[in-house]
C-alpha positions in Angstrom: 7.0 44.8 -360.0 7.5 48.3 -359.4 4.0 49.2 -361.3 2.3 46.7 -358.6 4.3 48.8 -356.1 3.2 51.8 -356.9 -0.6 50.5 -357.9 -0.4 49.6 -354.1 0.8 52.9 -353.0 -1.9 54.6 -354.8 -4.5 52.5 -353.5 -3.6 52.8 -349.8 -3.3 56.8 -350.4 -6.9 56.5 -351.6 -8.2 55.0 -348.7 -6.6 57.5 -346.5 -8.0 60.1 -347.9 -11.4 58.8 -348.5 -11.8 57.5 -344.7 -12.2 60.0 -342.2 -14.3 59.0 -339.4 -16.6 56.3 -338.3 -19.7 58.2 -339.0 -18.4 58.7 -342.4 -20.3 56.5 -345.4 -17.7 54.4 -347.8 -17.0 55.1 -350.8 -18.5 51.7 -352.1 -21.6 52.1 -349.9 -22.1 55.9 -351.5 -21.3 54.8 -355.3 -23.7 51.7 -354.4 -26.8 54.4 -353.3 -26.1 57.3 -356.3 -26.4 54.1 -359.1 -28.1 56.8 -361.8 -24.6 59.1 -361.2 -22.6 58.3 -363.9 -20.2 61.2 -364.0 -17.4 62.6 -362.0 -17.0 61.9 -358.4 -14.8 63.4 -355.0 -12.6 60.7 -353.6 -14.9 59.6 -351.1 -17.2 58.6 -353.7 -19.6 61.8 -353.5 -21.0 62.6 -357.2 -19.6 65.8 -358.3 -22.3 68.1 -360.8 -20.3 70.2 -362.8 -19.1 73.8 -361.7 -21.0 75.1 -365.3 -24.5 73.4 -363.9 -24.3 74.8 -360.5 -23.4 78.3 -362.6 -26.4 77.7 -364.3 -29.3 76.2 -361.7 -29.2 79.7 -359.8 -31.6 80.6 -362.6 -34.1 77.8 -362.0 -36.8 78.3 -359.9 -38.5 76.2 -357.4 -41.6 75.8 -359.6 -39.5 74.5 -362.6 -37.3 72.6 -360.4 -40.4 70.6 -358.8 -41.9 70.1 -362.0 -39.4 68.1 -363.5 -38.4 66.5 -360.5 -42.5 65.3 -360.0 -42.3 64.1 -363.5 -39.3 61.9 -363.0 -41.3 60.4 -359.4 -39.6 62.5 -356.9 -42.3 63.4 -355.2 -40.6 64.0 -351.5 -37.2 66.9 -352.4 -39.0 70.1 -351.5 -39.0 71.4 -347.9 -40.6 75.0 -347.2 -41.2 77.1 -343.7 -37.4 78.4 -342.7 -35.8 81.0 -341.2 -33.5 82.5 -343.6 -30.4 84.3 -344.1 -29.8 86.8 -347.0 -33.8 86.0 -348.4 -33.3 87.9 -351.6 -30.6 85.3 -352.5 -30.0 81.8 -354.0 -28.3 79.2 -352.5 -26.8 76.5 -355.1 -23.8 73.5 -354.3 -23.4 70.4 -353.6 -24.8 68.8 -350.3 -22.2 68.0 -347.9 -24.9 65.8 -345.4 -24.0 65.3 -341.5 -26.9 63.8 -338.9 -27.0 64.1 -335.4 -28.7 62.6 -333.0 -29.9 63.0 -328.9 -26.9 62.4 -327.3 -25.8 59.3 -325.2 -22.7 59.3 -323.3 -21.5 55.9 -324.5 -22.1 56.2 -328.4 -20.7 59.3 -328.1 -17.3 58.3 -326.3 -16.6 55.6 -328.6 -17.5 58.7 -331.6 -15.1 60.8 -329.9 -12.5 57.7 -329.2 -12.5 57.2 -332.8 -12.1 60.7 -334.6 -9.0 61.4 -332.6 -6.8 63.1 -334.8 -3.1 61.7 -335.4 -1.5 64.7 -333.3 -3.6 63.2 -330.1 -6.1 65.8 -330.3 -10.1 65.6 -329.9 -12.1 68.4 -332.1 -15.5 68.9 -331.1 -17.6 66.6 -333.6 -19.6 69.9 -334.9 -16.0 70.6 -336.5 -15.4 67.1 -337.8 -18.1 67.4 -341.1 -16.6 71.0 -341.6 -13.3 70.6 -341.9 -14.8 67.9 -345.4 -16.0 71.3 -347.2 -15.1 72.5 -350.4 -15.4 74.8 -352.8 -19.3 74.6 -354.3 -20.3 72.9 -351.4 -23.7 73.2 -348.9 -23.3 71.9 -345.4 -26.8 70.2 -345.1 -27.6 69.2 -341.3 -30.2 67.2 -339.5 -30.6 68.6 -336.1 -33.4 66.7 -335.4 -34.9 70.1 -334.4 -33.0 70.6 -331.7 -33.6 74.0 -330.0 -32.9 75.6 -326.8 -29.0 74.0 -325.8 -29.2 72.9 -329.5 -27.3 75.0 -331.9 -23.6 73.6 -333.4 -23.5 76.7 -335.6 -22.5 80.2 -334.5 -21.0 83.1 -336.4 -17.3 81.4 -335.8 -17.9 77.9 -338.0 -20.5 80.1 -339.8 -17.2 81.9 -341.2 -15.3 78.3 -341.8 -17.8 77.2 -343.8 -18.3 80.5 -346.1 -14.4 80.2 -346.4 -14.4 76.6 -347.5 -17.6 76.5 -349.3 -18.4 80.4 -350.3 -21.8 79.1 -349.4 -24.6 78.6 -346.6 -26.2 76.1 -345.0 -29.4 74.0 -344.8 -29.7 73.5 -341.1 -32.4 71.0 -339.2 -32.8 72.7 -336.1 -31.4 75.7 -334.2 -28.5 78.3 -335.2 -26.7 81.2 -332.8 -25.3 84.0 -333.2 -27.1 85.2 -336.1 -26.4 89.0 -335.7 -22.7 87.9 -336.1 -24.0 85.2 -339.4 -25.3 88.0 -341.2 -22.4 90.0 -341.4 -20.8 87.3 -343.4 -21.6 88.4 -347.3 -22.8 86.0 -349.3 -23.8 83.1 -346.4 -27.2 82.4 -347.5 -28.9 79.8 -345.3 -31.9 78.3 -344.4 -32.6 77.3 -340.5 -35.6 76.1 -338.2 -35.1 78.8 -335.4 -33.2 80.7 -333.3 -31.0 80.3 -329.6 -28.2 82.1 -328.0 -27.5 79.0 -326.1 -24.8 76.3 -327.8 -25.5 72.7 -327.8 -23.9 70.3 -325.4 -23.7 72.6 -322.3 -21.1 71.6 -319.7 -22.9 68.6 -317.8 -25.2 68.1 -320.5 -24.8 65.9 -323.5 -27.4 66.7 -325.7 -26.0 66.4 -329.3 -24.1 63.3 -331.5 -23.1 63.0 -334.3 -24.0 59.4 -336.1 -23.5 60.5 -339.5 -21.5 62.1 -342.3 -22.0 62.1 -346.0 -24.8 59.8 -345.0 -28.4 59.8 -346.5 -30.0 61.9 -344.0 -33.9 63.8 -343.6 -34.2 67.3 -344.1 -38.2 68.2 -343.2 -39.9 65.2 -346.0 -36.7 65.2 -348.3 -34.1 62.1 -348.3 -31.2 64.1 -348.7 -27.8 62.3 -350.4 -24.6 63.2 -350.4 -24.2 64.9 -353.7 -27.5 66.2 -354.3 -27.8 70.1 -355.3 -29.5 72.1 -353.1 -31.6 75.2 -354.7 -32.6 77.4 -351.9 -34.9 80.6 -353.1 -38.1 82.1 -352.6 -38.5 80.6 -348.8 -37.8 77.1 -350.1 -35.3 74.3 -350.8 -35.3 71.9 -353.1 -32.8 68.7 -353.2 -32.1 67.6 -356.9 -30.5 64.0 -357.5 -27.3 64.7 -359.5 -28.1 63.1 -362.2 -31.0 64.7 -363.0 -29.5 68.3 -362.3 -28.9 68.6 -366.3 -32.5 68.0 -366.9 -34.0 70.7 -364.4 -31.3 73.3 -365.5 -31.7 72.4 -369.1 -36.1 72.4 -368.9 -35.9 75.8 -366.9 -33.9 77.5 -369.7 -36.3 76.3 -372.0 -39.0 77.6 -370.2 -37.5 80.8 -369.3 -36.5 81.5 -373.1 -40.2 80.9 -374.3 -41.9 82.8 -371.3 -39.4 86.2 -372.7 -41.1 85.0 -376.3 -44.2 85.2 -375.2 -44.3 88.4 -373.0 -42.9 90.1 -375.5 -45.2 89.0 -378.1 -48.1 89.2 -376.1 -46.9 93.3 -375.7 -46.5 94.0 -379.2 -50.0 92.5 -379.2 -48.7 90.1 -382.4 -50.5 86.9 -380.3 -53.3 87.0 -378.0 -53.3 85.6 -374.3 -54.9 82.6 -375.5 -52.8 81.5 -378.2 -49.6 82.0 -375.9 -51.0 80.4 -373.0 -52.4 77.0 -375.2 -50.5 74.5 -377.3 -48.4 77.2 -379.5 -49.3 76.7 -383.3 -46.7 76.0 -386.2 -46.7 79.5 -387.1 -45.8 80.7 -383.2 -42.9 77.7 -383.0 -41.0 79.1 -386.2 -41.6 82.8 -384.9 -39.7 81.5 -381.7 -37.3 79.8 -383.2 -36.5 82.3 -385.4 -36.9 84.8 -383.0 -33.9 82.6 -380.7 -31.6 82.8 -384.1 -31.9 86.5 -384.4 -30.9 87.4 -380.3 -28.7 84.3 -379.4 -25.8 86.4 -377.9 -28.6 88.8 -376.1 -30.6 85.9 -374.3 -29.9 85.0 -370.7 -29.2 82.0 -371.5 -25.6 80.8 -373.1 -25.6 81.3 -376.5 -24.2 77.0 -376.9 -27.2 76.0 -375.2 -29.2 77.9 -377.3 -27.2 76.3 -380.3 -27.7 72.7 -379.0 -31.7 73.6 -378.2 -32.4 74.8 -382.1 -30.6 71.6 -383.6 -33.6 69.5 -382.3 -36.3 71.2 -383.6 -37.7 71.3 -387.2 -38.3 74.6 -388.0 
């Protein structure tokens, strides 16, 4: 009896911590819509990518990212043309999603009715998706472009989130106070434009939220909770967790035979078009043997390397 007691206890704990808000997906629905997922997941459901993978996609680039992700049918997880913060780096996490929508005064009273917290008190809903970060995490917004009276995000929740998630954000629409956004190291971010003003003016409801850890649009990418953002070069891609491994795992591959071949292609030992063709028998065993004699020099980890040379035959 007491086991059933305190089965009961857990599962009631569970639910409180996996429902938040209204707008906020369940954990059934989210496990129903990330069926290739088969590995760990947050509480609410979200599928969690290993820290090591995340370590390891800020390698990738775009180009061997949308490769694999075009070969798999994932035609639609690229979107390009942003304003950026901190250009020269990558942005790598997990997507934490939110969606907002043109506000209406009755949707967005019963919102607010409903994410009262249990002190009484009403946060604005801007806060509501931000106070779910975590560590690894990349709050991923559809503003639906919204612009002048538009932005949620200033330099203040700019610094929440770098403080929850030690990351950026991908952000549909308008940002402010981007002097005050750059001074905080390490907040890459991707945005449409620019406004000093701050959405929802007194008198003028312009912004609600409908949606958190819902799928949601970002330019022509279905974004789901869970996804990993890689934002480089300009771009971002979305990649479906559970082909995260694959992209990392194809990238290294490519990036340990491009170092082969540059350096073979120095010492003159190959010519451009034998590198740049099919490689022969004779070039595979060179690289192979070449990865043997420099595993703890490659930038690559040296188990990965391991695990690579087991499946080939030379």
């Amino acid at each position: 009896m007491k086991r059933v007691y305190l089965s009961a206890i857990s599962l009631l704990l569970l639910g409180l911590a996996t429902v938040s808000f209204g707008q906020q997906i369940s954990r059934e629905e989210l496990i129903f819509l990330t069926p290739e997922w088969k590995g760990e997941r947050f509480p609410d459901g979200r599928p969690k990518v290993p820290d090591a993978i995340l370590k390891r996609m800020k390698l990738v680039t775009q180009e061997e990212a949308w490769a694999v992700l075009k070969g798999e049918n994932y035609r639609y997880q690229f979107a390009g043309d942003w304003q950026t913060i901190n250009p020269d780096s990558v942005l790598v996490g997990r997507a934490l999603t939110a969606t907002f929508m043109p506000g209406r005064p009755d949707v967005h009273r019963v919102t607010d009715e409903k994410g009262h917290t249990k002190d009484g008190r009403v946060k604005s809903q801007n806060a509501w998706p931000i106070d779910m970060l975590v560590k690894g995490d990349v709050y991923v917004v559809d503003q639906f472009g919204m612009h002048e009276d538009g932005p949620t995000i200033g330099d203040n929740l700019g610094n929440s989130i770098f403080a929850k998630t030690g990351n950026g954000i991908v952000y549909e629409g308008a940002v402010r106070d981007v002097a005050g956004l750059k001074e905080i190291g390490g907040f890459t971010s991707y945005f449409r434009s620019y406004h000093p003003s701050h959405h929802n003016p007194e008198g003028n409801l312009n912004t609600t939220l409908v949606g958190i850890n819902r799928p949601t649009r970002i330019g022509k990418v279905m974004v789901m909770p869970g996804d990993i953002v890689l934002g480089r070069d300009g771009g971002v891609c979305f990649i479906p967790p559970h082909l995260a491994e694959k992209v990392v795992k194809t990238s290294e591959i490519i990036r340990l035979r491009d170092m082969f071949g540059h350096l073979r292609l120095r010492e003159q030992k190959y010519t451009p078009g034998q590198i740049d063709s099919r490689w022969s028998d004779v070039i595979e065993k060179d690289f192979s043997q070449w990865l043997n004699a420099h595993l703890s020099e490659l930038p690559v980890p040296k188990e990965q390397i391991q695990e690579y040379l087991k499946t080939r035959t030379w």
